[in-house]
C-alpha positions as CSV (number, residue, x, y, z in Angstrom):
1,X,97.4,98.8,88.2
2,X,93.3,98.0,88.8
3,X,91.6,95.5,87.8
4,X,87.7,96.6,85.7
5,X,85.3,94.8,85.0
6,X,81.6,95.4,84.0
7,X,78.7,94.0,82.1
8,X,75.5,95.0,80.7
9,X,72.6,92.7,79.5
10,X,69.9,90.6,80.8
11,X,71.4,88.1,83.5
12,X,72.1,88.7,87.4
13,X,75.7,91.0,86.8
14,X,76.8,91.0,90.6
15,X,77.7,87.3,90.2
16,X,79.6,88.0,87.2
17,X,81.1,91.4,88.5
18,X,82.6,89.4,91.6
19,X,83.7,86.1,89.4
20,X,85.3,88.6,87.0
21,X,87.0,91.1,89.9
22,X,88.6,87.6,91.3
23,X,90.1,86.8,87.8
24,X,91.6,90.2,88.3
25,X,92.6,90.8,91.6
26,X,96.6,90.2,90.7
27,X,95.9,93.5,89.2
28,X,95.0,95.4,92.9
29,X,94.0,93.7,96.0
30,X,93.7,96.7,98.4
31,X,89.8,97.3,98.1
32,X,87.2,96.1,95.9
33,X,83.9,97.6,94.8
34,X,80.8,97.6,92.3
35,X,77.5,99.9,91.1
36,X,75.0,98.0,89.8
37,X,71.8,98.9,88.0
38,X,69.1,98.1,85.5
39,X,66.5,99.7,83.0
40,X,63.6,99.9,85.7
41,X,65.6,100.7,88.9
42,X,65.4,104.2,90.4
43,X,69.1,104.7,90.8
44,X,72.8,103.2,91.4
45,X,73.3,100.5,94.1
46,X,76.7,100.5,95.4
47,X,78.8,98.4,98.0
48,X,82.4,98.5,98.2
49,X,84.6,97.3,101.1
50,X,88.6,98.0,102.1
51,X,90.5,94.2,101.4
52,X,90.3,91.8,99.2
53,X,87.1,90.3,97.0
54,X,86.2,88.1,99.2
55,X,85.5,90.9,101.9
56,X,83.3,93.2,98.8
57,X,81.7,89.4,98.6
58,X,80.7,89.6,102.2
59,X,79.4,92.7,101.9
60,X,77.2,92.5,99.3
61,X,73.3,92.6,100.7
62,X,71.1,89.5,99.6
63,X,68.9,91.6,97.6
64,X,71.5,93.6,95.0
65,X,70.3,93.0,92.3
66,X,70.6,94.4,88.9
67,X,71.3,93.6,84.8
68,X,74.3,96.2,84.4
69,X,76.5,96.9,86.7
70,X,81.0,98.2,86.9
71,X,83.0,96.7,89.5
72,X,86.8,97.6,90.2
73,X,89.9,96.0,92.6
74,X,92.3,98.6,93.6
75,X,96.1,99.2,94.4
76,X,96.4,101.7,96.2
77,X,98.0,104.9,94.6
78,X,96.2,107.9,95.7
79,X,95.1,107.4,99.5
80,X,95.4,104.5,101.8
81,X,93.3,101.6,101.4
82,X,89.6,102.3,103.0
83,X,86.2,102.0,102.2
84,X,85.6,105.3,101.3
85,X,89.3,105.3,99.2
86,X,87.5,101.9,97.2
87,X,86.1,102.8,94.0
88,X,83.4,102.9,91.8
89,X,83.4,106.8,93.1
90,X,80.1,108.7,93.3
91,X,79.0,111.9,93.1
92,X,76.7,113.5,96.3
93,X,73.6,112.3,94.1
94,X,74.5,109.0,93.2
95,X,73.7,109.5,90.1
96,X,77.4,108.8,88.3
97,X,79.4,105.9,89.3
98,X,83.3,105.8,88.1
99,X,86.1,103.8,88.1
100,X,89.7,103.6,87.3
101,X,92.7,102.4,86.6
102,X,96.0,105.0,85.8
103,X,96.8,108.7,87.6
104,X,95.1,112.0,87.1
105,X,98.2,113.6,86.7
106,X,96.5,116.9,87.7
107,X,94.1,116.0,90.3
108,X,95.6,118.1,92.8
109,X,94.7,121.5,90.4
110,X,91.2,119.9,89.4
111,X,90.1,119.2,92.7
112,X,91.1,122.4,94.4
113,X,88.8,124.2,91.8
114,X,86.2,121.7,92.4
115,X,86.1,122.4,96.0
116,X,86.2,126.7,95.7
117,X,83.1,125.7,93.9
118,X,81.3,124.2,97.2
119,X,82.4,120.5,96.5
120,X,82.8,118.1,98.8
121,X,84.9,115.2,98.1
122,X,84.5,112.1,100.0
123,X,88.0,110.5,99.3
124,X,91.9,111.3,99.3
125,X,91.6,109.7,95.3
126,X,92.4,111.5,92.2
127,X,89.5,109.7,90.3
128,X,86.9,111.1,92.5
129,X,87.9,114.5,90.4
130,X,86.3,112.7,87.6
131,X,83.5,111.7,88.9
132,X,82.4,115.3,89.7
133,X,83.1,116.8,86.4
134,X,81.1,114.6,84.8
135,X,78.8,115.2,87.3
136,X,78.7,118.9,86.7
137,X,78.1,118.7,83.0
138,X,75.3,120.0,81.3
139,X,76.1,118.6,78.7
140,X,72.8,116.0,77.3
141,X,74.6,112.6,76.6
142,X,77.0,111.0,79.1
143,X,79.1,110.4,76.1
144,X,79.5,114.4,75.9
145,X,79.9,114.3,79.6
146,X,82.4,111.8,79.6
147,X,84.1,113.9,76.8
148,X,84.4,117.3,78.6
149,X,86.0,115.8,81.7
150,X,88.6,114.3,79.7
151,X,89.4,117.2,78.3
152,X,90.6,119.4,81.1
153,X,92.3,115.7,82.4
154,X,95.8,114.8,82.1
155,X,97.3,111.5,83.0
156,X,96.6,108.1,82.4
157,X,92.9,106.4,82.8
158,X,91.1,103.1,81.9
159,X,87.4,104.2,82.7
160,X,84.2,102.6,82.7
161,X,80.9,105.5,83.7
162,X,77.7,104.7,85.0
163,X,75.0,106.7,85.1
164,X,71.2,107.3,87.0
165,X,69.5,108.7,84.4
166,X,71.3,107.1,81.4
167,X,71.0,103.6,82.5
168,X,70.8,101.8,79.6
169,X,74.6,102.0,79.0
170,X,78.6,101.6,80.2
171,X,80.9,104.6,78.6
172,X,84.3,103.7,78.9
173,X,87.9,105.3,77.6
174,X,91.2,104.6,77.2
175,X,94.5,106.8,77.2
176,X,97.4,104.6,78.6
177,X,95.6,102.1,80.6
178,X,93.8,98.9,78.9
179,X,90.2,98.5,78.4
180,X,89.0,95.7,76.7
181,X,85.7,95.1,75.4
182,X,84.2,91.6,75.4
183,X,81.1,90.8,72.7
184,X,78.5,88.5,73.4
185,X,74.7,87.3,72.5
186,X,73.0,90.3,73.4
187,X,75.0,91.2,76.2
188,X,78.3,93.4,76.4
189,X,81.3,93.1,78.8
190,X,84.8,95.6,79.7
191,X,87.6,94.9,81.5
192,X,91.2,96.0,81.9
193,X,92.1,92.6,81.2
194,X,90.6,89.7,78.7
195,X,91.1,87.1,81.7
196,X,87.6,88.8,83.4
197,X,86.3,87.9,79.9
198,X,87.2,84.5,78.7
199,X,84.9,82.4,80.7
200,X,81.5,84.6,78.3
201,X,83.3,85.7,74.9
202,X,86.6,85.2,73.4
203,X,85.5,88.1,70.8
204,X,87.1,91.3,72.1
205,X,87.7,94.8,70.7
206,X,91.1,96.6,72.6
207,X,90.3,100.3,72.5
208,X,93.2,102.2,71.2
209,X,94.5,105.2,73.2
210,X,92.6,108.5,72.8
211,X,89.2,106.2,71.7
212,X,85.8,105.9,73.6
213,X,83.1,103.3,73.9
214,X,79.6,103.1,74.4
215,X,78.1,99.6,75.2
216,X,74.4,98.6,75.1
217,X,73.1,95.3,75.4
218,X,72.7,94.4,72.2
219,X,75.3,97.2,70.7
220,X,78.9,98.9,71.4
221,X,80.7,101.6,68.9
222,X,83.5,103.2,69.3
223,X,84.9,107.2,68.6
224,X,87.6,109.2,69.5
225,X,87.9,111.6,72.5
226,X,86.8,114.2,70.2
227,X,83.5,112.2,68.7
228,X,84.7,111.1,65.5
229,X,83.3,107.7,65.2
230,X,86.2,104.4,64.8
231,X,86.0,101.6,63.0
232,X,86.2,98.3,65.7
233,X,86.5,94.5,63.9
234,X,86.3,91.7,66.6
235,X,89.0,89.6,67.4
236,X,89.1,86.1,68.7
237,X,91.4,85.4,71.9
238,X,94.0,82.6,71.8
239,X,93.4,82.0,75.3
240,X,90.3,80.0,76.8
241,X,89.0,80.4,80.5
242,X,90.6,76.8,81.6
243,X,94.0,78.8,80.7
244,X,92.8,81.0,84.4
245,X,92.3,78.0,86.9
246,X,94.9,76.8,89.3
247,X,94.6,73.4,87.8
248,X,95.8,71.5,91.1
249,X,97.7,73.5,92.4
250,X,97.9,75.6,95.5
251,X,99.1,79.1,93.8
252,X,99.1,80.3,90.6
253,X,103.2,80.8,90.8
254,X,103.4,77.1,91.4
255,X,101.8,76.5,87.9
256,X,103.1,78.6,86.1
257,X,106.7,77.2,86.9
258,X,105.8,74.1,86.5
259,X,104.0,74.7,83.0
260,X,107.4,76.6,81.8
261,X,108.7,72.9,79.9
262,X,105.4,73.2,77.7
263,X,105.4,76.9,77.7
264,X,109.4,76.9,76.3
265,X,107.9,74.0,73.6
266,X,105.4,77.0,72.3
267,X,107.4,79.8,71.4
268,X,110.0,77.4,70.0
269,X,107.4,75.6,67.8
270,X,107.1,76.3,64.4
271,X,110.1,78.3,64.3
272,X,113.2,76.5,63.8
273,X,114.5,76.4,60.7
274,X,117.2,72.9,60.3
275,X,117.9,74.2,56.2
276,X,119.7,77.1,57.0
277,X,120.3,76.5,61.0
278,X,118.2,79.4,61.9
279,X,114.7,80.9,62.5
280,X,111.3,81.9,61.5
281,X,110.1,85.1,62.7
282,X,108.3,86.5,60.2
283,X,106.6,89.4,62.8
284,X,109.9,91.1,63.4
285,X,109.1,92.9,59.6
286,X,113.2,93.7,59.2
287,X,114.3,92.2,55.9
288,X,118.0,90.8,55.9
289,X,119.2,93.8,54.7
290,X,118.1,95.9,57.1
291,X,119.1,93.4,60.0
292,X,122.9,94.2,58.4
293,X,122.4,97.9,58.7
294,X,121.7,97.8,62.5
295,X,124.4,99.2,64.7
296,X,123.9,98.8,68.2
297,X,120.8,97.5,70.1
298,X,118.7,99.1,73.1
299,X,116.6,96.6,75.0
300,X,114.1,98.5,76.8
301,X,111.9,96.7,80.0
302,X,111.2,97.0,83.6
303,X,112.0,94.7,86.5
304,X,111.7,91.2,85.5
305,X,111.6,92.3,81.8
306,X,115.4,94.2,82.3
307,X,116.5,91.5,83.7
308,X,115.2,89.1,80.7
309,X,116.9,92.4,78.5
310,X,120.3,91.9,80.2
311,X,120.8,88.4,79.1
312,X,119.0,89.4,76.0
313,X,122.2,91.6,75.4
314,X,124.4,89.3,76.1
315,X,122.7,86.9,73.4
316,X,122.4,89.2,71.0
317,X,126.3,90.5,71.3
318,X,127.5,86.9,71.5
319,X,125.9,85.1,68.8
320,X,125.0,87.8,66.1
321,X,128.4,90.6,67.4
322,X,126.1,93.8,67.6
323,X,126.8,95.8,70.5
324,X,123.9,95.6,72.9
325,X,122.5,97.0,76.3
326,X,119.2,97.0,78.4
327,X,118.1,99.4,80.4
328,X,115.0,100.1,82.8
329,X,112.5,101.8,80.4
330,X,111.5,104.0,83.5
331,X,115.2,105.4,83.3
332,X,115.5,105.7,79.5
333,X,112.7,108.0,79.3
334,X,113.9,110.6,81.5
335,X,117.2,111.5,80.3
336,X,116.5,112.8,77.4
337,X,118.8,110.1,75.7
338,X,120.5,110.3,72.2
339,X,118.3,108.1,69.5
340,X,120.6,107.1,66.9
341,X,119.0,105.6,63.6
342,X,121.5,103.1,62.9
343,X,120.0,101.7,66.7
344,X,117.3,98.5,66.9
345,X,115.4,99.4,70.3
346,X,113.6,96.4,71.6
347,X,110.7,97.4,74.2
348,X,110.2,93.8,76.5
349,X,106.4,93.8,78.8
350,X,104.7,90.6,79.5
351,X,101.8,92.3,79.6
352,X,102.2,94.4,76.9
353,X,100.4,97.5,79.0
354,X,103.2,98.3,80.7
355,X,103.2,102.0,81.5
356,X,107.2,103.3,81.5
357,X,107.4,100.8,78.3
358,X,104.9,102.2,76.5
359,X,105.7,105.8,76.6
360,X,109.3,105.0,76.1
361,X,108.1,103.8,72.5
362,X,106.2,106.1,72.3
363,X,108.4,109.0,72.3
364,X,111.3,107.0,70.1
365,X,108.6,106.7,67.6
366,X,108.5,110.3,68.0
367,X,111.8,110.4,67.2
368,X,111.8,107.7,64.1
369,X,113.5,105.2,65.7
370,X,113.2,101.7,65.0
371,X,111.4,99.5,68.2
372,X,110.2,96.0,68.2
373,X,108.3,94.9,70.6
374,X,108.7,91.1,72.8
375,X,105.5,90.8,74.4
376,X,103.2,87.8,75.8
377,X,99.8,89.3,75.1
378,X,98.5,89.4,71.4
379,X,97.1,92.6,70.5
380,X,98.4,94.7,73.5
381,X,99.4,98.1,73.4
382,X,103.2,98.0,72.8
383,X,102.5,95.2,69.9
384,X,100.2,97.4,68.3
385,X,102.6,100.6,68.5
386,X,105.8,99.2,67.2
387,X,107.3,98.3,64.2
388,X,107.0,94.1,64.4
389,X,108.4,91.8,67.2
390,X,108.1,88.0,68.6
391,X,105.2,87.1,70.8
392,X,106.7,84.7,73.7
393,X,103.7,82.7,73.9
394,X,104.1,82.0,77.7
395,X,100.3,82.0,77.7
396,X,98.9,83.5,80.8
397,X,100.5,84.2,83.8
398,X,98.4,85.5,86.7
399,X,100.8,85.4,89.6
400,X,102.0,88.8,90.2
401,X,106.0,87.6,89.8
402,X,107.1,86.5,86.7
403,X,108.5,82.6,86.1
404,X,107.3,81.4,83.0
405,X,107.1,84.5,81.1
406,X,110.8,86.0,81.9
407,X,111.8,82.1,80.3
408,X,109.8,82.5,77.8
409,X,111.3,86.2,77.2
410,X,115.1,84.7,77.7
411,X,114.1,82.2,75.1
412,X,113.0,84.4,72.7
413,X,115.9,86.8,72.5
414,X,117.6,83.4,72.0
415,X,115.7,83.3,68.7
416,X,116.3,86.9,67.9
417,X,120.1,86.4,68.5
418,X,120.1,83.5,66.6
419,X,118.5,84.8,63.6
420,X,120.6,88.1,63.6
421,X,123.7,86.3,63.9
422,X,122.7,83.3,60.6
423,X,122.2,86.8,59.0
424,X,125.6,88.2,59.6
425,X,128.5,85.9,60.7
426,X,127.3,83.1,63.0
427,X,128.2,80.0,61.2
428,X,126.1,77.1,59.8
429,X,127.7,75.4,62.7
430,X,126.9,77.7,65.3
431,X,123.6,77.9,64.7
432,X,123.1,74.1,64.1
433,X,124.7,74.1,67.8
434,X,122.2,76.4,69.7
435,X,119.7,75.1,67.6
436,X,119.7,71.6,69.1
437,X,120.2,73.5,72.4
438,X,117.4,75.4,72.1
439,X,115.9,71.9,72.0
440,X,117.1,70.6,74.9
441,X,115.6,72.9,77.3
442,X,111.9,71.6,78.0
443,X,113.2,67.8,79.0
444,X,116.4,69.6,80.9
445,X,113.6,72.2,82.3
446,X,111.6,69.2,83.5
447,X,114.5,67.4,84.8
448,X,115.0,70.4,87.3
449,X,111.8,70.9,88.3
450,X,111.8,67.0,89.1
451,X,114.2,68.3,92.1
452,X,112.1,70.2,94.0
453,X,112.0,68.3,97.2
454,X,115.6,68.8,97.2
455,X,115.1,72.7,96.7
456,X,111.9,72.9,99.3
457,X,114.5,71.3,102.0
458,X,117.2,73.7,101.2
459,X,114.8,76.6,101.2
460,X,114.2,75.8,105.1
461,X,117.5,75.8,105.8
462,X,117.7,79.7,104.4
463,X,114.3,81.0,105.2
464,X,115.8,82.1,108.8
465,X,118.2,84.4,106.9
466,X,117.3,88.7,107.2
467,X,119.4,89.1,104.1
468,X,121.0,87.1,101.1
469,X,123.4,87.6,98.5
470,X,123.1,87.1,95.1
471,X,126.3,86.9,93.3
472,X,127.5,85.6,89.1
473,X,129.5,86.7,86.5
474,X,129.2,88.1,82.9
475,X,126.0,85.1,82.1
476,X,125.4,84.6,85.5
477,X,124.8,88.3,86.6
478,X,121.6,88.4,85.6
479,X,120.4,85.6,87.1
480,X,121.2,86.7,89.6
481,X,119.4,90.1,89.6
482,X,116.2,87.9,88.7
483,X,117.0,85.5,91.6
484,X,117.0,88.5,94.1
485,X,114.2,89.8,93.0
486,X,112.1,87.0,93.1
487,X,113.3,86.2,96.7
488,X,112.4,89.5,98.1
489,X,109.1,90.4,95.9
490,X,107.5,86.8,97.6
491,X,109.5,86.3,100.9
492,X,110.0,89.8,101.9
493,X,114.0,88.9,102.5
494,X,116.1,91.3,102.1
495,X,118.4,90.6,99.1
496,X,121.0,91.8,96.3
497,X,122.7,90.7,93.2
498,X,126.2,92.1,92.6
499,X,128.6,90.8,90.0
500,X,130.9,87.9,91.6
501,X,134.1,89.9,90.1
502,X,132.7,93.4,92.3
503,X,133.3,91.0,95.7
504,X,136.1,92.5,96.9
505,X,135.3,96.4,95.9
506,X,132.9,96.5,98.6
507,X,130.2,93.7,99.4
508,X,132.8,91.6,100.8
509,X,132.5,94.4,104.0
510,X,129.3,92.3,104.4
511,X,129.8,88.5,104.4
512,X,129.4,87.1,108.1
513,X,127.5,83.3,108.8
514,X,124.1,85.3,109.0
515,X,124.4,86.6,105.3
516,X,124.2,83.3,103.3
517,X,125.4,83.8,99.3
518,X,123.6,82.0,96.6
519,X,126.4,81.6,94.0
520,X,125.5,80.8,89.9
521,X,128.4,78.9,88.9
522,X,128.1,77.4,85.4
523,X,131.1,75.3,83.9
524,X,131.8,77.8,80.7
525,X,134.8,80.2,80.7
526,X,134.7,81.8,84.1
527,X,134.3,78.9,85.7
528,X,137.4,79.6,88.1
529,X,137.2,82.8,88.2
530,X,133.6,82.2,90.0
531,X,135.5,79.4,92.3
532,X,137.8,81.8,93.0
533,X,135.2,84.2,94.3
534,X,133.5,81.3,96.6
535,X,137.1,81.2,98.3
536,X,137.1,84.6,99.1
537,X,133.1,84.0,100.7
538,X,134.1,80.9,102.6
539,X,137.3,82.5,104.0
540,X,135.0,85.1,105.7
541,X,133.0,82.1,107.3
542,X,130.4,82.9,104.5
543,X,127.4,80.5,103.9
544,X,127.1,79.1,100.3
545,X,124.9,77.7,98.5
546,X,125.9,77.7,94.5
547,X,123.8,76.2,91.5
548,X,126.2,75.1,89.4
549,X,126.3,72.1,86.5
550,X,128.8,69.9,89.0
551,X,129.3,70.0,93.0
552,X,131.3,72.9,94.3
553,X,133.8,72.0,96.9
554,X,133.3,75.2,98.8
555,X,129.9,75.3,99.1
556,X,127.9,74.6,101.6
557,X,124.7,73.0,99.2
558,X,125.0,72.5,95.9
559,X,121.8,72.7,93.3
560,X,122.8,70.5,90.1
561,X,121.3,71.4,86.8
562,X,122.2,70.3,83.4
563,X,124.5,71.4,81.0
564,X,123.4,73.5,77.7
565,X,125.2,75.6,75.5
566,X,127.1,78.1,77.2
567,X,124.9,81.4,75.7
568,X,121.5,79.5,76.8
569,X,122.8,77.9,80.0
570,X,121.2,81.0,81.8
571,X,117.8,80.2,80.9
572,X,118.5,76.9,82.9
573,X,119.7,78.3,86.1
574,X,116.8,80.7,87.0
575,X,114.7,77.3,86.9
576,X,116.0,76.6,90.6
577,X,116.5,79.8,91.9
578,X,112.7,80.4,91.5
579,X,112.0,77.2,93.2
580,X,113.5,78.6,96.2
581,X,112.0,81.6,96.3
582,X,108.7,79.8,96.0
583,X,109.6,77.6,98.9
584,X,111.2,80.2,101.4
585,X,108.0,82.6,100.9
586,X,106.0,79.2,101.6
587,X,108.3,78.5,105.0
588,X,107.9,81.9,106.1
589,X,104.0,81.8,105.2
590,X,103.5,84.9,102.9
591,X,100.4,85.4,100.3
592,X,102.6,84.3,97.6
593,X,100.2,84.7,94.7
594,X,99.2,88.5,96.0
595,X,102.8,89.9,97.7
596,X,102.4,93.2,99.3
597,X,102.5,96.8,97.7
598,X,102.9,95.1,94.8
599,X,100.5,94.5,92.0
600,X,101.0,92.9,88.5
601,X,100.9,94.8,84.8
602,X,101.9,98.4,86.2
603,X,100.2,100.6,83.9
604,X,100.7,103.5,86.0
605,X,103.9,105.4,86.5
């Protein structure tokens, strides 16, 4: 979870190193720092510093200068954050500069050889191993160095090498962790991310796993970890730099929920179809026949993503009647779970990097299953290694929570419920009905969002509270496991989602005045059953405050929204509940763009 970046060509690259390490830094914000060089210099020039890019900024002396250069921002995985801990890593010499981003599985073994052997490391990190194997080499290229540490390396590593008396290039590699390389006018970029790119080239090549890179100025190619060389066409991002900026506003998680109207317009557009009252999505690459054959389906995500799987489910069961579940990916893959053929596993990653996700399909491609893939980023990983899927088209989201992207994932699974069910037994009718519901949700998304004065206020009134309660039923139950865990990844409150029916088998032990409940109480089918359950807080001299499509007698605040179709009334009430974690993280003055021991795209396990 690190953000790389690094350039070779003519202009001044620590500009550009520390202009691309702050488009990154949602990826790691624990330490930042760069090596820098160029064709006539005598060495590697390095400055790091413990913090944030600002503090590497600082650092940097008024005369560090240099045409190629690597740069990394960390979070933290293998010793606490330090200067010494801050990568690039180099060897006693300085002649090879490294940096990072995964786990050396087997850096413990590596570096107790290394050190019987008289080394000296001068970090608690596993990527410093690296650096001294390739160090150590004899062999004559620093591609063939690069090669033979890999080879006694497991884990997961995005890596970008520098070195003193090969200064005329950047070797990277990839095996689980993105690295991206950007093309330009004789001059050469990589990142872990294309948002470090798009303000010099929107032509990027995405290594594959297992594949190398070497990048000149005016020249990259790419081979395998074994030398074979690979065949690497260009492609042009969808995204432009613009799509990076705050645009007005003070964080990036304010934007991005108040771009969600226009972002739920994209991945609907183009893909409605009024003929037949259903949907174009040609990537999925599942004829109709196929779609019939499917049995049960697996959603497969972590954090926000499970909780965008969980009402995925419920979609999916509803409107097309296939039995469905999600489950944390980071679960799934460790208990050696039955993969039935008749199954549809869908793997859900905003980023599309995800670690956990990845290997989970991974190894049910091992075993022949079926897996599509719902991602935001074109091109990522899990795109490229399933079998077809829907793109969200949130575009991007650079907060480390997710708002716009989890409602662009709900929506989505509304399109892939929709067309499974025109396909089996969901009437003409039915689908003409979520259809024009579907359409409804930008204006009713911006009508929300026009209450945010009304949420801010509220959010002061609950921002004193040590712990909340999160409570729906069937629909609502996921909410409120998204709710919670936006409240306590920004604000640092305590909080927990339980279903409103599971009450009184324990969690009513805990209701008290202190403990305010946030209640989702939709008008559909349960609606008394959910009243029922706000009793049974306020008895207890509980504090309530519900969203709900009319006012609740019982509770104490009430957060209106409008009224949707029951199945995609969900997507709705997360609209408010992110509000007020935004606001209550504000009131209580955290770093809401950067939260704490958090980081975003985990691409480590």
């Amino acid at each position: 979870m690190c953000g790389i970046v690094g350039y070779i060509g003519k202009r001044d690259v620590a500009p550009l190193l520390l202009e691309g390490l702050a488009r990154l830094e949602y990826r790691g914000y624990d330490s930042a720092g760069m090596v820098i060089t160029s064709p006539k210099a005598a060495g590697l020039k390095l400055v790091k510093a413990k913090g944030r890019v600002r503090d590497l900024e600082a650092r940097v002396p008024k005369r560090f200068t240099g045409t190629t250069g690597i740069a990394h921002t960390r979070w933290a995985t293998h010793g606490v954050p330090s200067d010494h801990n801050a990568h690039p890593h180099m060897d006693p010499e300085n002649k090879v500069a490294v940096v990072h981003n995964g786990i050396v599985d087997n850096a413990m073994e590596l570096r107790a050889k290394l050190e019987a052997d008289g080394v000296v490391f001068a970090s608690e990190t596993d990527t410093e191993v690296l650096t001294h194997l390739i160090a150590r080499s004899q062999a004559e290229s620093l591609e063939e160095k690069v090669r033979e540490a890999l080879k006694v390396v497991e884990g997961t590593y995005g890596i970008a090498v520098m070195h003193a008396d090969f200064n005329d290039r950047i070797v990277v590699a990839r095996n689980g962790s993105p690295v991206v390389l950007g093309i330009g006018e004789k001059e050469m970029f990589v990142a872990s991310d294309v948002a470090a790119l798009v303000a010099h080239t929107r032509q990027v090549v995405t290594l594959n796993d297992g594949e190398m890179a070497t990048l000149k100025a005016d020249d990259f190619r790419t081979y395998t970890t074994s030398g074979t060389r690979t065949t690497a066409t260009p492609e042009t991002v969808e995204w432009e730099a613009a799509s990076y900026d705050m645009g007005g506003h003070d964080t990036y998680m304010h934007k991005e929920i108040s771009e969600q109207p226009d972002a739920v317009d994209r991945v609907l557009r183009g893909r409605i179809d009024d003929r037949f009252s259903t949907v174009h999505l040609g990537g999925l690459n599942l004829d109709a026949r196929e779609a019939r054959g499917i049995r049960r389906v697996k959603i497969l995500g972590c954090g926000t993503s499970y909780h965008a799987g969980l009402i995925g489910a419920g979609l999916i069961e509803s409107l097309a009647r296939i039995p469905a579940d999600s489950e944390p990916a980071s679960e799934f893959r460790y208990r050696n779970p039955v993969v039935d053929p008749d199954t549809l596993y869908i793997a859900v990653s905003q980023s599309g990097e995800t670690y956990d996700v990845l290997a989970a399909v991974q190894e049910l491609k091992r075993k022949g299953a079926r897996v599509l893939g719902v991602v935001n980023v074109v091109g990522s990983a899990i795109a490229r290694e399933t079998d077809g899927g829907v793109y969200v088209h949130a575009g991007p989201e650079v907060c480390v929570v997710s708002t716009k992207c989890f409602t662009n994932t709900v929506v989505a699974f509304a399109l892939l419920a929709l067309h499974l069910g025109r396909i089996r037994d969901l009437s003409v009718a039915d689908g003409k009905r979520i259809i024009e519901g579907l359409r409804k949700l930008p204006a009713q998304i911006s009508e929300i969002l026009e209450s945010e004065d009304e949420i801010k206020k509220l959010a002061a009134e609950y921002a004193d509270a040590k712990s909340m309660m999160f409570i729906g039923r069937v629909r609502g139950y996921p909410v409120a496991l998204e709710a919670s865990l936006k409240l306590k990844e920004i604000s640092y409150i305590h909080a927990e989602a339980y279903p409103a029916s599971e009450l009184k088998h324990g969690p009513l032990a805990l209701i008290e005045p202190a403990l305010p409940t946030i209640a989702i109480v939709p008008d559909d089918e349960l609606l008394e059953k959910n009243r029922a359950a706000l009793e049974e807080i306020k008895a207890r001299s509980g504090r309530i405050l519900a969203v709900a499509h009319q006012d609740q007698e019982k509770a104490d605040h009430t957060v209106i929204v409008p009224k949707n179709e029951d199945e995609l009334d969900p997507i709705l009430m997360g609209i408010p509940l992110q509000l007020l974690a935004y606001h209550t993280a504000l009131a209580l003055g955290r770093d809401i763009d950067k939260p704490r021991n958090l980081a975003k795209s985990v691409t480590v396990e």
